[in-house]
Biopython code that builds the backbone (N, CA, C, O; Angstrom):
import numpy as np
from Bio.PDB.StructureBuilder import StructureBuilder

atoms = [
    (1, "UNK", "N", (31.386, 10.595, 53.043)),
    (1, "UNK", "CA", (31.347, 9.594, 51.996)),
    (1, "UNK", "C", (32.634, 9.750, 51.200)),
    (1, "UNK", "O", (33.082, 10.822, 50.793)),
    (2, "UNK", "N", (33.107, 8.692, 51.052)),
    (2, "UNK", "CA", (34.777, 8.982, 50.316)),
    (2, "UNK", "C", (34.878, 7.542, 49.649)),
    (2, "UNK", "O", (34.574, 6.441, 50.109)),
    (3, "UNK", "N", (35.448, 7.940, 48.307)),
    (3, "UNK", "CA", (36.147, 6.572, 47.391)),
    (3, "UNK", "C", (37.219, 7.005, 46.873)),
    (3, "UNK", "O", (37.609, 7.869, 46.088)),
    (4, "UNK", "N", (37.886, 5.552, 48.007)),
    (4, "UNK", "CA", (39.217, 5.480, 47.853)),
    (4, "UNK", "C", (40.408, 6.776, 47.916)),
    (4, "UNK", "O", (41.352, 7.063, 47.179)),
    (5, "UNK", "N", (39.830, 7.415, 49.233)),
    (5, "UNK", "CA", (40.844, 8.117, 49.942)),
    (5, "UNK", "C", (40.045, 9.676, 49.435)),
    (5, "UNK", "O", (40.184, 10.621, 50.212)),
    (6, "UNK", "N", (39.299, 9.883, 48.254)),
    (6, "UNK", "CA", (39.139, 10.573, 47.768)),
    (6, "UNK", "C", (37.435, 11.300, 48.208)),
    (6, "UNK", "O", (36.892, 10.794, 49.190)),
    (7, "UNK", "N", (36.823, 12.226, 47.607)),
    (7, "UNK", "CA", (35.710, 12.868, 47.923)),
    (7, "UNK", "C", (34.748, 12.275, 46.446)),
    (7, "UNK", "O", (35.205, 12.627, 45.358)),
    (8, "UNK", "N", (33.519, 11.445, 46.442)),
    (8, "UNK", "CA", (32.831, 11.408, 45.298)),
    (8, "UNK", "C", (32.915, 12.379, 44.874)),
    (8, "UNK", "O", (33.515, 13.329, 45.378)),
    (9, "UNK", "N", (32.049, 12.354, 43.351)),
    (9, "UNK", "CA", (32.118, 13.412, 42.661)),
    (9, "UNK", "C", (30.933, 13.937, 43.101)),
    (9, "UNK", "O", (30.933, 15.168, 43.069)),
    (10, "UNK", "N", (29.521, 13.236, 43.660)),
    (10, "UNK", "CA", (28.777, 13.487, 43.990)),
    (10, "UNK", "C", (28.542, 14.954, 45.067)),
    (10, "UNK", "O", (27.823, 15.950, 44.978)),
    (11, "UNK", "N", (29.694, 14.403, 46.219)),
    (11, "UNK", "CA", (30.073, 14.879, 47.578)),
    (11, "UNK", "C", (30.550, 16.344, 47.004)),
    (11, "UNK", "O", (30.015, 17.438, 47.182)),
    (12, "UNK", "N", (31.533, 16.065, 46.384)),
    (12, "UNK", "CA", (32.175, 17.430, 45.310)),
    (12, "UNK", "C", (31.256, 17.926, 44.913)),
    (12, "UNK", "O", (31.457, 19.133, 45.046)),
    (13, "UNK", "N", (30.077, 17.727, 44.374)),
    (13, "UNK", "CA", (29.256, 18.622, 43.569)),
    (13, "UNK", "C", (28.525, 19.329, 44.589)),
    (13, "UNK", "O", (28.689, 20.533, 44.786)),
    (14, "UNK", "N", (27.739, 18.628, 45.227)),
    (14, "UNK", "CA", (27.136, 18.855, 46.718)),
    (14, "UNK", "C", (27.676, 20.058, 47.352)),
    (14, "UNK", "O", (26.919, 21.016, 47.510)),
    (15, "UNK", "N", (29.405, 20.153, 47.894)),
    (15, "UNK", "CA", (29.773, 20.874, 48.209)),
    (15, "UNK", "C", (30.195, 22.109, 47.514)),
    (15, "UNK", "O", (30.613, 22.952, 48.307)),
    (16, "UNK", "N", (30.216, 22.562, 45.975)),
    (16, "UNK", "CA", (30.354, 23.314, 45.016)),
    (16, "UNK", "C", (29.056, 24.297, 44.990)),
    (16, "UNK", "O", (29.155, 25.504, 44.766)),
    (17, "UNK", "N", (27.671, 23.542, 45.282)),
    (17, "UNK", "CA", (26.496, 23.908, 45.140)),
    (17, "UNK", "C", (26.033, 25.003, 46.632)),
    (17, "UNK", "O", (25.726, 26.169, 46.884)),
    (18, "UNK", "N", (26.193, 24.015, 47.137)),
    (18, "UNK", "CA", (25.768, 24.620, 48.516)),
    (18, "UNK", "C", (26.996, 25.681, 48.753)),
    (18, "UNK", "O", (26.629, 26.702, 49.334)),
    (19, "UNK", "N", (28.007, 25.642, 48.504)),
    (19, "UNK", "CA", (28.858, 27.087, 48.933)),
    (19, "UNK", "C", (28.834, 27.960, 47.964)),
    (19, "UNK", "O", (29.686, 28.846, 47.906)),
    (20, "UNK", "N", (27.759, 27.828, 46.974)),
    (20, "UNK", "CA", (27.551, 28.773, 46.445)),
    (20, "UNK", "C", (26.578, 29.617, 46.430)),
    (20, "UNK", "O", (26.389, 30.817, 46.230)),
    (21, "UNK", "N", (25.661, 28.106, 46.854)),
    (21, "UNK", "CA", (24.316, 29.271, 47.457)),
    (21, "UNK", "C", (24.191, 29.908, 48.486)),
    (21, "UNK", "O", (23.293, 30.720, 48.708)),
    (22, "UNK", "N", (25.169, 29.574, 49.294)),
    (22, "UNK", "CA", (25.290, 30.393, 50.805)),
    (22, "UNK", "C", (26.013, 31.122, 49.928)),
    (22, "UNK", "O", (25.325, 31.445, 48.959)),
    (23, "UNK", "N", (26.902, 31.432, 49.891)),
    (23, "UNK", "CA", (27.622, 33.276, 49.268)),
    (23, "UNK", "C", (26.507, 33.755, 48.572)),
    (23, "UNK", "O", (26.025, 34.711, 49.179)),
    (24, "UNK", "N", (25.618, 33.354, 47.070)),
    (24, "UNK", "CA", (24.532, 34.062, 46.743)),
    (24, "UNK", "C", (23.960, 34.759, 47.979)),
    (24, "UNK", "O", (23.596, 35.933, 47.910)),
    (25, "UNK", "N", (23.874, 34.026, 49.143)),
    (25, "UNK", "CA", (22.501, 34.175, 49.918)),
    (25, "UNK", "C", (22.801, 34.693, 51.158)),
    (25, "UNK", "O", (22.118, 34.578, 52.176)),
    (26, "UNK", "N", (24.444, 35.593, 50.960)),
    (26, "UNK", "CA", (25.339, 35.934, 52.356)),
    (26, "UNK", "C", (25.094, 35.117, 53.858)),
    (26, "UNK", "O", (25.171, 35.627, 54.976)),
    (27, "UNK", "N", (24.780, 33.709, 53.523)),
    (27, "UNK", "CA", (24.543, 32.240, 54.164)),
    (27, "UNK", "C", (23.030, 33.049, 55.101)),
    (27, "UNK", "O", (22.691, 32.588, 56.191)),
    (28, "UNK", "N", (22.483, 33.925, 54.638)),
    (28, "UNK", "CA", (21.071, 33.901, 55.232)),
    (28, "UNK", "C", (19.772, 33.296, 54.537)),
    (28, "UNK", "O", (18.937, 33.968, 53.932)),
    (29, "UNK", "N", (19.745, 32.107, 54.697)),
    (29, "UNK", "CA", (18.594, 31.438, 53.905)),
    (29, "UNK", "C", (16.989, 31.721, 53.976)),
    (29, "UNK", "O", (16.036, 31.177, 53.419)),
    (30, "UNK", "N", (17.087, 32.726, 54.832)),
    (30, "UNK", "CA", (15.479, 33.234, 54.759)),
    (30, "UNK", "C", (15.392, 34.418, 54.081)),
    (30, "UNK", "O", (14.326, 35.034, 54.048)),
    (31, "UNK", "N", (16.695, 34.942, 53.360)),
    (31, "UNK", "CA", (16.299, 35.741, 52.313)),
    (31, "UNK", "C", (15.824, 34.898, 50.945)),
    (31, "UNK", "O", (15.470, 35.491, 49.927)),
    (32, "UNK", "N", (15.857, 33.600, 51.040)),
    (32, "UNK", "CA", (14.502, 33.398, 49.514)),
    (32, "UNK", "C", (13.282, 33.443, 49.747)),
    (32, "UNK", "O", (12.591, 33.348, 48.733)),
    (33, "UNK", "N", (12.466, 33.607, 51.177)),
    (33, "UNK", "CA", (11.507, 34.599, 51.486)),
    (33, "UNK", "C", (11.405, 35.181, 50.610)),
    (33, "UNK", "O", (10.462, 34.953, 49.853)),
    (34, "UNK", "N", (12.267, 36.114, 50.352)),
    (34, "UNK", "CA", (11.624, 37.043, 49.501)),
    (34, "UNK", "C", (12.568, 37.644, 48.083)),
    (34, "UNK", "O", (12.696, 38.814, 47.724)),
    (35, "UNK", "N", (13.201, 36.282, 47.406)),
    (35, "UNK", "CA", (14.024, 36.192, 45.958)),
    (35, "UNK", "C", (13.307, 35.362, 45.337)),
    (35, "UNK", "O", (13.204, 35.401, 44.111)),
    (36, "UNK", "N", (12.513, 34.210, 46.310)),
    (36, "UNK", "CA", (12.055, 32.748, 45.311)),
    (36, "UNK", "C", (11.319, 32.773, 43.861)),
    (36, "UNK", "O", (11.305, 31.923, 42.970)),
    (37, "UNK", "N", (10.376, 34.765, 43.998)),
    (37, "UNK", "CA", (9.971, 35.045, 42.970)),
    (37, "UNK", "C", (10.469, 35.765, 41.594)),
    (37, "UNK", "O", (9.789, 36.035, 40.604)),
    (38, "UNK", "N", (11.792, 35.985, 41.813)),
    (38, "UNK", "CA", (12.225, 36.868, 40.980)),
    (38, "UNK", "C", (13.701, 36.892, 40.507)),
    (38, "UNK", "O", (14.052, 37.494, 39.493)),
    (39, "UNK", "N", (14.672, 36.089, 41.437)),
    (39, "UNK", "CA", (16.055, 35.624, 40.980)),
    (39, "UNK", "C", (15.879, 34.392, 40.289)),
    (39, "UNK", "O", (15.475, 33.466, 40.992)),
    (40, "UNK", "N", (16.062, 34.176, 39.201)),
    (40, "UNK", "CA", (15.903, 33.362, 38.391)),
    (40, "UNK", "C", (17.645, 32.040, 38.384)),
    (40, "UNK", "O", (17.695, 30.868, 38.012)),
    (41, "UNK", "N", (18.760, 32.931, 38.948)),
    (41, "UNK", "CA", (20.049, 32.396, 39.149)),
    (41, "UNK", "C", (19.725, 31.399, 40.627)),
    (41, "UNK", "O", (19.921, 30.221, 40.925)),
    (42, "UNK", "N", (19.294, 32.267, 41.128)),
    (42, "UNK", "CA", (19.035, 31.710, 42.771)),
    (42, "UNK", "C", (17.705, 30.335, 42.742)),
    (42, "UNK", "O", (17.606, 29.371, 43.500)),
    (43, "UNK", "N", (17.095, 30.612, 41.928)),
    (43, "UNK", "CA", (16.061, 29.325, 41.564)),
    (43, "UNK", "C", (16.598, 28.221, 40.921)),
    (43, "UNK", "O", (16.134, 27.085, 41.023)),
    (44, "UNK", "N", (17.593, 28.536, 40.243)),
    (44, "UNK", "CA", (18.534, 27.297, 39.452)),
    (44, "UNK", "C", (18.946, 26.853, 40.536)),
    (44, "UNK", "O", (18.246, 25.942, 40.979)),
    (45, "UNK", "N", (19.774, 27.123, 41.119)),
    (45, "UNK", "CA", (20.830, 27.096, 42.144)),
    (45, "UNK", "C", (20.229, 26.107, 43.223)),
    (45, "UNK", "O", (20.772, 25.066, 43.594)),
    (46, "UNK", "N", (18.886, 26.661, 43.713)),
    (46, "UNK", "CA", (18.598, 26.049, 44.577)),
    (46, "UNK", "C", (18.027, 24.181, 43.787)),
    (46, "UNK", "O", (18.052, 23.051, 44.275)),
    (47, "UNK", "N", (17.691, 24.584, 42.761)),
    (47, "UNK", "CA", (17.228, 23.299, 41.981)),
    (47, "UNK", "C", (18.288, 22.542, 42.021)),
    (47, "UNK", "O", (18.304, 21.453, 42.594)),
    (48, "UNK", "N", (19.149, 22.988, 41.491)),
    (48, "UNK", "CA", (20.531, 21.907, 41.321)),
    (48, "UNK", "C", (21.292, 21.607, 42.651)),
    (48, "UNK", "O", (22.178, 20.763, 42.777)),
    (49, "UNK", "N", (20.762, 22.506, 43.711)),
    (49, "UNK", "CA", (21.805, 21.673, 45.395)),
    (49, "UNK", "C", (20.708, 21.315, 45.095)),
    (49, "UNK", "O", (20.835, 20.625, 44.083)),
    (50, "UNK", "N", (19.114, 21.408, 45.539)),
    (50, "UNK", "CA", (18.213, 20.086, 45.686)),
    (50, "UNK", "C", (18.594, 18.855, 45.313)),
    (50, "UNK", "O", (18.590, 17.944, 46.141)),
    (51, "UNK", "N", (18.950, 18.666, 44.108)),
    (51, "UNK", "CA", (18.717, 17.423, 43.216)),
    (51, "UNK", "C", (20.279, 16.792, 44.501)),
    (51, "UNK", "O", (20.201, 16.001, 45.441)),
    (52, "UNK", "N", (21.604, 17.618, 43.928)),
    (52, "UNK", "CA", (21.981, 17.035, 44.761)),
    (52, "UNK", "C", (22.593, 16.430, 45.647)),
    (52, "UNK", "O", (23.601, 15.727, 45.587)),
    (53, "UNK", "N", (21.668, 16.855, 46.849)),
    (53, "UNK", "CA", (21.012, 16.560, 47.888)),
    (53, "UNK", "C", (20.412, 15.265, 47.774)),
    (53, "UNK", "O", (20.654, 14.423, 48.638)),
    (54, "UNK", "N", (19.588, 14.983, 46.721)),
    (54, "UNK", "CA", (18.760, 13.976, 47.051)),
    (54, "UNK", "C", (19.634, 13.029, 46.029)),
    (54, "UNK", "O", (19.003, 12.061, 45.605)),
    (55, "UNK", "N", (20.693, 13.132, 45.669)),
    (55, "UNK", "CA", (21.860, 12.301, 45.142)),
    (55, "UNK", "C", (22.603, 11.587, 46.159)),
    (55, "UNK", "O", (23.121, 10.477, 46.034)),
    (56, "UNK", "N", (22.604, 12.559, 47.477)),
    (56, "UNK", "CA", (24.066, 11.727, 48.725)),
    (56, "UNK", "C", (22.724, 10.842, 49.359)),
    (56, "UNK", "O", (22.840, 9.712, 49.833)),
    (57, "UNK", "N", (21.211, 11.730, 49.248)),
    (57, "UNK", "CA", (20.423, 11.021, 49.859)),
    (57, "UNK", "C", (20.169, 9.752, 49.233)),
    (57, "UNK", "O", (20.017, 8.885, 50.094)),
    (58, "UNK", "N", (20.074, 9.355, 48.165)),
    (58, "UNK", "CA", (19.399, 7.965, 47.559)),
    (58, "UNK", "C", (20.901, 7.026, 47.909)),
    (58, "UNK", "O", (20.718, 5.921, 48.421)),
    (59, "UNK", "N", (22.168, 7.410, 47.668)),
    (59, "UNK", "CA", (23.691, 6.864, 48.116)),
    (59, "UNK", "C", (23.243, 6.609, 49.353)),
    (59, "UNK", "O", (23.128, 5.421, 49.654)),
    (60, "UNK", "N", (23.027, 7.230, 49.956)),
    (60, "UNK", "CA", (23.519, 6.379, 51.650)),
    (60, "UNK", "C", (22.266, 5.472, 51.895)),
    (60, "UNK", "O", (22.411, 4.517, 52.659)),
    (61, "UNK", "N", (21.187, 5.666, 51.376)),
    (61, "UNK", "CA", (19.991, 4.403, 51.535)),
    (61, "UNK", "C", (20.691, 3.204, 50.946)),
    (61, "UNK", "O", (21.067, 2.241, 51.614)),
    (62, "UNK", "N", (20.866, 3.365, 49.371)),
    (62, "UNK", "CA", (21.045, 1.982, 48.601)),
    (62, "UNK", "C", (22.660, 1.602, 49.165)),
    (62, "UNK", "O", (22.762, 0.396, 49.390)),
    (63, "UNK", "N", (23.552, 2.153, 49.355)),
    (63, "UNK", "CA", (25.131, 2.108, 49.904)),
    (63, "UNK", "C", (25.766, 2.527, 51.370)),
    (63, "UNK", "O", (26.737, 3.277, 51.472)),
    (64, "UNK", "N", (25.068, 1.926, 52.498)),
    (64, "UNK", "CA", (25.228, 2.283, 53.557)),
    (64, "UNK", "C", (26.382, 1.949, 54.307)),
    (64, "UNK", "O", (26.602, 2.034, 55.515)),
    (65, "UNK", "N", (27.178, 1.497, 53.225)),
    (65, "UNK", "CA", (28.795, 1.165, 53.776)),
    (65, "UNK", "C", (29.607, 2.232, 53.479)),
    (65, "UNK", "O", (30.572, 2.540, 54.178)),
    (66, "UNK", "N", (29.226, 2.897, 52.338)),
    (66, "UNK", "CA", (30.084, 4.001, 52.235)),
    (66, "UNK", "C", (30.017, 5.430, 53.447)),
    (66, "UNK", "O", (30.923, 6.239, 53.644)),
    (67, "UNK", "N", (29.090, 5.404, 53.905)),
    (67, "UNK", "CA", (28.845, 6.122, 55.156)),
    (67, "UNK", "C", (29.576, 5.394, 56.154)),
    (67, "UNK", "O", (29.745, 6.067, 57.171)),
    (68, "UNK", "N", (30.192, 3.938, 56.207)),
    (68, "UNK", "CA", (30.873, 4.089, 57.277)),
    (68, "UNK", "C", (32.263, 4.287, 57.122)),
    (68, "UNK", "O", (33.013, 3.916, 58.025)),
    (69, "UNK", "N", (32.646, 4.745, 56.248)),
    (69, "UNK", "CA", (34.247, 5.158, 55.468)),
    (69, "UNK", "C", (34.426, 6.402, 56.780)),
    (69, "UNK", "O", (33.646, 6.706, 57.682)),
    (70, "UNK", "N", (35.616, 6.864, 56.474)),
    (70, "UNK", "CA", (35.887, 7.856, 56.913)),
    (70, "UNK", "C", (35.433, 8.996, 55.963)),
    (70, "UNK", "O", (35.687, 8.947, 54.759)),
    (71, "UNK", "N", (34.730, 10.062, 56.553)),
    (71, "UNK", "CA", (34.234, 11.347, 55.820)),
    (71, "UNK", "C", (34.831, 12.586, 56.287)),
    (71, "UNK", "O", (34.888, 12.905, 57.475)),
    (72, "UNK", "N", (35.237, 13.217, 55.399)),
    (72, "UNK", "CA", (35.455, 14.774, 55.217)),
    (72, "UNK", "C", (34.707, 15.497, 56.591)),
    (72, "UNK", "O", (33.479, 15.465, 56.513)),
    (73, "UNK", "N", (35.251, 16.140, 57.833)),
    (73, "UNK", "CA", (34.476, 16.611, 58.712)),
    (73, "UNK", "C", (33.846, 17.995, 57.949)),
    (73, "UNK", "O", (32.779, 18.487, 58.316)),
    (74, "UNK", "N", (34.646, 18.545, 56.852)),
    (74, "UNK", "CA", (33.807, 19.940, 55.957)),
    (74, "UNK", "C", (32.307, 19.172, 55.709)),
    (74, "UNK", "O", (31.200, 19.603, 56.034)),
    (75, "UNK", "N", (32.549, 18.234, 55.208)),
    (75, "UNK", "CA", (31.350, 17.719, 54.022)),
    (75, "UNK", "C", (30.256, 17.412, 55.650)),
    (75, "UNK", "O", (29.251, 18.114, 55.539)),
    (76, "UNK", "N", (30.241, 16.919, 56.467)),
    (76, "UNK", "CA", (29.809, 16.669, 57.564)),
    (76, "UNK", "C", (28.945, 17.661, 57.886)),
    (76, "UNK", "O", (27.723, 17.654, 57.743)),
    (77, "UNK", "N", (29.987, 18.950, 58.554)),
    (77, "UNK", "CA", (29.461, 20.212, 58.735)),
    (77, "UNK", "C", (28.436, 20.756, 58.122)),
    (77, "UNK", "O", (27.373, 21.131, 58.616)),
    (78, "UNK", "N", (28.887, 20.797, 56.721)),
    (78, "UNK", "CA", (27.984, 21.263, 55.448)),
    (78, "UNK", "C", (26.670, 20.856, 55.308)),
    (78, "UNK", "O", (25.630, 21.514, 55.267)),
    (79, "UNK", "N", (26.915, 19.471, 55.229)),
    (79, "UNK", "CA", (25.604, 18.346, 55.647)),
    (79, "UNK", "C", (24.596, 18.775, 56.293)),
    (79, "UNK", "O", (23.443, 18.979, 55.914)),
    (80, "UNK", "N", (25.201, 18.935, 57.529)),
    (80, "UNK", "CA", (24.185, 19.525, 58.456)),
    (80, "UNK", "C", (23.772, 20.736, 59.016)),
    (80, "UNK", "O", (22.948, 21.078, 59.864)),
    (81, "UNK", "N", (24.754, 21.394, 58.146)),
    (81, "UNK", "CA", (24.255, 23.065, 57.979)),
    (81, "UNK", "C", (23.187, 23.017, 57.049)),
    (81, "UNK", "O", (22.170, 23.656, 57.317)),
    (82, "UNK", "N", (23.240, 22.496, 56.209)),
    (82, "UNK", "CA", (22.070, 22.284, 54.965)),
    (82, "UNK", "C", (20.871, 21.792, 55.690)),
    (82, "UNK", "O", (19.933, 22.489, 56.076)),
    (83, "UNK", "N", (21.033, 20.316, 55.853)),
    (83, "UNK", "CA", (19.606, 19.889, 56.563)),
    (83, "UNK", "C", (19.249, 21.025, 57.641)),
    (83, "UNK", "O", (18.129, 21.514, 57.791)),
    (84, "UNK", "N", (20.104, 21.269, 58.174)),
    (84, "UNK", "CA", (19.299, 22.091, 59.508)),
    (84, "UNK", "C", (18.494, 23.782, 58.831)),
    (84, "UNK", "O", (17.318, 24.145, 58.831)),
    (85, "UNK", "N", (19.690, 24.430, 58.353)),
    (85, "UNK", "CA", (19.087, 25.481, 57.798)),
    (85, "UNK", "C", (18.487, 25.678, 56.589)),
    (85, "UNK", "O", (17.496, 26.393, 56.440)),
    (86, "UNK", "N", (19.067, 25.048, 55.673)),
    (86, "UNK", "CA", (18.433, 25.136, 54.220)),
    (86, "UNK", "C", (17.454, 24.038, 53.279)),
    (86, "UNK", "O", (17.032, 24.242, 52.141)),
    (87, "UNK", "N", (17.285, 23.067, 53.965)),
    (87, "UNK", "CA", (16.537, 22.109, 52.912)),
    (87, "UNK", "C", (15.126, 22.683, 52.820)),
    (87, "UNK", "O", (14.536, 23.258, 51.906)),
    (88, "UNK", "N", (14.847, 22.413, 53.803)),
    (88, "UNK", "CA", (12.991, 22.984, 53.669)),
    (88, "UNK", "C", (13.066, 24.021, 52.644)),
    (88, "UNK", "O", (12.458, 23.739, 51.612)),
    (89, "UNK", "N", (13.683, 25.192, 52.670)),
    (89, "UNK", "CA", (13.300, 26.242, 51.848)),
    (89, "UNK", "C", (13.679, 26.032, 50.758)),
    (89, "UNK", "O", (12.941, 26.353, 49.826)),
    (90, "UNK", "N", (14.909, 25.445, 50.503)),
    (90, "UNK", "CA", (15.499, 24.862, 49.192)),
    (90, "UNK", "C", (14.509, 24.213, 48.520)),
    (90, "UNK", "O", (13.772, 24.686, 47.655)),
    (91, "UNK", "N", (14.529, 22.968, 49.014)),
    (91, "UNK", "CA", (13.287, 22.036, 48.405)),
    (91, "UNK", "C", (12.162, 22.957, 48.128)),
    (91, "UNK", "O", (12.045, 23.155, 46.919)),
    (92, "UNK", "N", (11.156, 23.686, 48.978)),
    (92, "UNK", "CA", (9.950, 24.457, 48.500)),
    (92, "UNK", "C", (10.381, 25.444, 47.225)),
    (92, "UNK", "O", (9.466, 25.739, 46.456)),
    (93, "UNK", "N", (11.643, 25.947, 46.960)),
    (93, "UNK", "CA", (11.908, 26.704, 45.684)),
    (93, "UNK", "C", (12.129, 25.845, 44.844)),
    (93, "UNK", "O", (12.128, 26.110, 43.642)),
    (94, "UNK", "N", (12.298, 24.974, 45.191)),
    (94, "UNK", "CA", (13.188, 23.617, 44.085)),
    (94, "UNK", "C", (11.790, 23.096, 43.461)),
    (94, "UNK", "O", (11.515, 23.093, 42.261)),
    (95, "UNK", "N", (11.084, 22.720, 44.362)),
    (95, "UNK", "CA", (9.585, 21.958, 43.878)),
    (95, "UNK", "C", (8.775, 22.841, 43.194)),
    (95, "UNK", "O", (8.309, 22.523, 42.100)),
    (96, "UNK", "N", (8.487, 24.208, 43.842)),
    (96, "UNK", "CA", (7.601, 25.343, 42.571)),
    (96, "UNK", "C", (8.284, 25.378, 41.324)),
    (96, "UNK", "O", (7.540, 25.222, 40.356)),
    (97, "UNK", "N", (9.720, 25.571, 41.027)),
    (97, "UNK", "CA", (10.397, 25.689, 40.490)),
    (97, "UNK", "C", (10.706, 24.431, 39.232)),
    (97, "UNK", "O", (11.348, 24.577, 38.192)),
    (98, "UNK", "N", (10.281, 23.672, 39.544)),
    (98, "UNK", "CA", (9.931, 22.203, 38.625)),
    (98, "UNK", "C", (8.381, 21.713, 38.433)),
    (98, "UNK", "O", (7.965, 20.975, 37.539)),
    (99, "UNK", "N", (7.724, 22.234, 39.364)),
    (99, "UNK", "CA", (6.112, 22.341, 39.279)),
    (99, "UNK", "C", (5.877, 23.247, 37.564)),
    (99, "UNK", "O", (5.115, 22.999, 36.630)),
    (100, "UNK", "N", (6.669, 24.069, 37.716)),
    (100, "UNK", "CA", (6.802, 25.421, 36.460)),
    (100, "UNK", "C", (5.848, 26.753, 36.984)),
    (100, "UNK", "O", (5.384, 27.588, 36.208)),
    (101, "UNK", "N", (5.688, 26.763, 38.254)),
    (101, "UNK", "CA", (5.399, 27.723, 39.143)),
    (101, "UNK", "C", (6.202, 29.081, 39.029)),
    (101, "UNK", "O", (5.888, 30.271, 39.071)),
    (102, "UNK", "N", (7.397, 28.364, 38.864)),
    (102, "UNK", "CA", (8.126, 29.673, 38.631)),
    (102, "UNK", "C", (9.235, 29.736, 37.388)),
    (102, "UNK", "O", (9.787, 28.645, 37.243)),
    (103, "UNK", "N", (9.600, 30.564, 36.638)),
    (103, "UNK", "CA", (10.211, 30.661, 35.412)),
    (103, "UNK", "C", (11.723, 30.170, 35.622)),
    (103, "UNK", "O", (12.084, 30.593, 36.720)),
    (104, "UNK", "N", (12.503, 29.616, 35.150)),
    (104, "UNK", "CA", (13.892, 29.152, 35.421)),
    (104, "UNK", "C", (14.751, 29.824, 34.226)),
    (104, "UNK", "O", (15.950, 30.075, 34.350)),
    (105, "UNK", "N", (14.057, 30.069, 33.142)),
    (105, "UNK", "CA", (14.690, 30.347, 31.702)),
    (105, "UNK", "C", (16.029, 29.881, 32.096)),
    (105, "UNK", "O", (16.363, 29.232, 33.087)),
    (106, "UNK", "N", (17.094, 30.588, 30.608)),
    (106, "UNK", "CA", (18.534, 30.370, 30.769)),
    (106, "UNK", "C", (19.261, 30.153, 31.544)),
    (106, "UNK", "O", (20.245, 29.449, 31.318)),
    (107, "UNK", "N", (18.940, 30.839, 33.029)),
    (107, "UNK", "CA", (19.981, 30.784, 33.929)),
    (107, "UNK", "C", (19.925, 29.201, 34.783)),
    (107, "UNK", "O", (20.674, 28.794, 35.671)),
    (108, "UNK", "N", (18.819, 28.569, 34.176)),
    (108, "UNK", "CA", (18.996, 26.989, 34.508)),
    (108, "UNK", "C", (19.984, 26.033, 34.002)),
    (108, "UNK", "O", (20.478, 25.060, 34.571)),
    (109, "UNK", "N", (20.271, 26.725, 32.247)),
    (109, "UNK", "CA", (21.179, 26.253, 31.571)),
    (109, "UNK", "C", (22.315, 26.409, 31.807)),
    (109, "UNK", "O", (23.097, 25.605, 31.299)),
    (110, "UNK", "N", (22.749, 27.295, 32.505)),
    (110, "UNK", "CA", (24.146, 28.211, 32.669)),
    (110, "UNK", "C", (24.582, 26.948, 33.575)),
    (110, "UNK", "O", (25.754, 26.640, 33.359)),
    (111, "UNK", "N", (24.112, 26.358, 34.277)),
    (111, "UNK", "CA", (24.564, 25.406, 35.524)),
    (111, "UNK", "C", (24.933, 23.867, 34.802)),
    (111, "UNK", "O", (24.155, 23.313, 34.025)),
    (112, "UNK", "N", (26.231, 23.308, 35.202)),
    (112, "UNK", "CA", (26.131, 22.010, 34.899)),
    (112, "UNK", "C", (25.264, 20.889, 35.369)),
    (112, "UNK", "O", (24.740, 20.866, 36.482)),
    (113, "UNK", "N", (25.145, 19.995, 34.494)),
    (113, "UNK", "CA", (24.303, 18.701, 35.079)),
    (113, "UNK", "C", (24.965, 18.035, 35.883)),
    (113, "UNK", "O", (26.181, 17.989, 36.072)),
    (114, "UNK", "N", (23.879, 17.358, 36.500)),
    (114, "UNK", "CA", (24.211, 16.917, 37.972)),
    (114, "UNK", "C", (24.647, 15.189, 37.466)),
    (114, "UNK", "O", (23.987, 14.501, 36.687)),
    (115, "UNK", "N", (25.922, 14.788, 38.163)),
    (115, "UNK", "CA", (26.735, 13.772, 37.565)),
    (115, "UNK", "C", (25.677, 12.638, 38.303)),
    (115, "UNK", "O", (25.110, 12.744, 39.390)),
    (116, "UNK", "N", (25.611, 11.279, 37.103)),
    (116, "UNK", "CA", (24.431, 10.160, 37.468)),
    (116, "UNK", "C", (22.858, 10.539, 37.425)),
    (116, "UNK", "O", (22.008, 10.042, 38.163)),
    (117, "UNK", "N", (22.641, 11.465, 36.474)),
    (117, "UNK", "CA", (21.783, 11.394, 36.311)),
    (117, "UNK", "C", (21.365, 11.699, 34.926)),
    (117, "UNK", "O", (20.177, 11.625, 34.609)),
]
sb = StructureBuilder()
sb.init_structure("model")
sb.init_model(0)
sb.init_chain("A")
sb.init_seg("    ")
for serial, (resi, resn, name, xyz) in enumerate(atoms, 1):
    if name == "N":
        sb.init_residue(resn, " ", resi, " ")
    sb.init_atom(name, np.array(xyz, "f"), 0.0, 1.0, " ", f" {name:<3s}", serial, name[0])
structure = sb.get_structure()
């Protein structure tokens, strides 16, 4: 997804999020197995790639021209390193985690808001 030669800010955030939660997560995502209860950084984290996630997702439903731009083969990759390995578990920490299942305190705040929303 690209405007005007450039990477959304969306795409940018997306990719800021997710390479951060893979380094948190030394890119093994079945260690929130067993963090989802007790890293409170790593529960933000995963909340805020969730959301988004479901930011490039609601873009390419309502704007399906911008998917036929030329895209970033990183952002591509990433894409589908995410869907393949990380959404399910993401999302299930993301959803307890906004359910109020699990505590988020401060370290939710520490994170910027997610742009368009």
């Amino acid at each position: 997804m690209t405007r005007r030669g450039k990477d959304s800010s969306d795409v940018v955030r997306f990719m800021a999020l997710f390479s951060d939660l893979k380094s948190a997560l030394s890119d093994q995502p079945d260690k929130l197995r067993s963090l989802e209860n007790t890293d409170k950084k790593i529960i933000a984290l995963c909340t805020q790639t969730e959301l988004a996630g479901e930011v490039l997702r609601t873009a390419e439903r309502r704007r399906r021209t911008l998917y036929a731009s030329p895209v970033d083969p990183n952002f591509i990759a990433a894409w589908r390193d995410y869907e393949q390995r990380y959404a399910r578990i993401v999302s299930s920490v993301s959803l307890w985690a906004l359910l109020g299942e699990l505590p988020l305190g401060e370290a939710y705040k520490e994170l910027p808001p997610l742009t368009g929303r």
